[in-house]
TORFINU-586127 format. One record per residue (C-alpha): x negated, y negated, z negated. Coordinates in steps of 0.1 Angstrom, whole numbers, plus 5000, padded with zeros to 4 digits. Layout:
<sites>
XYZ;...
</sites>
This chain:
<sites>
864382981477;866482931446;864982871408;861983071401;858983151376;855583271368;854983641352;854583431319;857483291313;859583541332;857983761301;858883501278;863083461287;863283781280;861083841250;858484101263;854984121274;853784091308;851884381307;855584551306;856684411333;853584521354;854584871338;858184831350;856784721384;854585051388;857585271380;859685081407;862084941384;861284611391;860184471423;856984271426;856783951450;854283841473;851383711463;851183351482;847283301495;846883011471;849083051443;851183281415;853683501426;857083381414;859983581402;863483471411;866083411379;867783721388;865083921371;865983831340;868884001347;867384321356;864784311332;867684261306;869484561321;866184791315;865684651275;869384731269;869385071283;866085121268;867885041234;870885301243;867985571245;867685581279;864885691295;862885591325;864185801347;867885771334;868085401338;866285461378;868985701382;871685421367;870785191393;872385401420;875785331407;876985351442;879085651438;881485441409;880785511374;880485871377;876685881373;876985671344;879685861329;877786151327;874385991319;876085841290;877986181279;874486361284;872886081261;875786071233;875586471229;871486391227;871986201197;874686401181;872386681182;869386461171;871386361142;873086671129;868986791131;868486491108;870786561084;869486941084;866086831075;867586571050;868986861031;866087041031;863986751019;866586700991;866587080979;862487050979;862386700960;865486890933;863087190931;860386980918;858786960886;857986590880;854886710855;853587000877;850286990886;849087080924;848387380923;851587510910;853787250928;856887380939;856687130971;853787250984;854587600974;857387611002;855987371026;852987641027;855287891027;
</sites>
């Protein structure tokens, strides 16, 4: 049957709850053995593996339904390609909105009057506004 292990320390290699793998397990991203009659179901080694997979592309900012579409990598790296394309331009966008409201935080913060008092606050005169 090869090397396996309980929920718990499956959970433990790869430094997450078991409550999230149960999660991953609903969504179908992880399969769940069978429960013997008497006994703990037991995960083979190779989940770390795939459970690894799932934290890393988590990381990249993948979601869910990215990283189920990822596993069909049958068609080459196309899929991924583009996934990962999709995701960078994501981000780029995410960041140059950052940066956007960075400046506009800035301006606010330059605008202010350090001795103000609230109800003449240049802040919360333009937040309001």
């Amino acid at each position: 049957m090869g090397k396996t292990m309980t929920i718990g320390k499956l959970a433990s290699a790869v430094g997450i709850s078991v409550e999230t793998i149960r999660f991953y397990q609903r969504q179908g991203l992880v399969a769940q053995p069978e429960k013997p009659l008497n006994g703990f179901r037991l995960y083979h080694f190779d989940t770390i593996e795939r459970l690894r997979f799932i934290i890393n592309a988590k990381s990249l900012g993948f979601t869910l339904n990215e990283i189920r579409k990822l596993d069909n990598l049958s068609s080459g790296c196309n899929l991924f390609h583009d996934l990962a394309n999709s995701k960078l331009e994501s981000i780029k966008n995410e960041i140059s909105n950052l940066h956007k409201t960075e400046q506009k935080i800035k301006a606010l913060i330059g605008s202010c009057n350090s001795d103000c008092k609230a109800e003449n606050c240049s802040i919360a005169v333009k937040m309001y506004s």
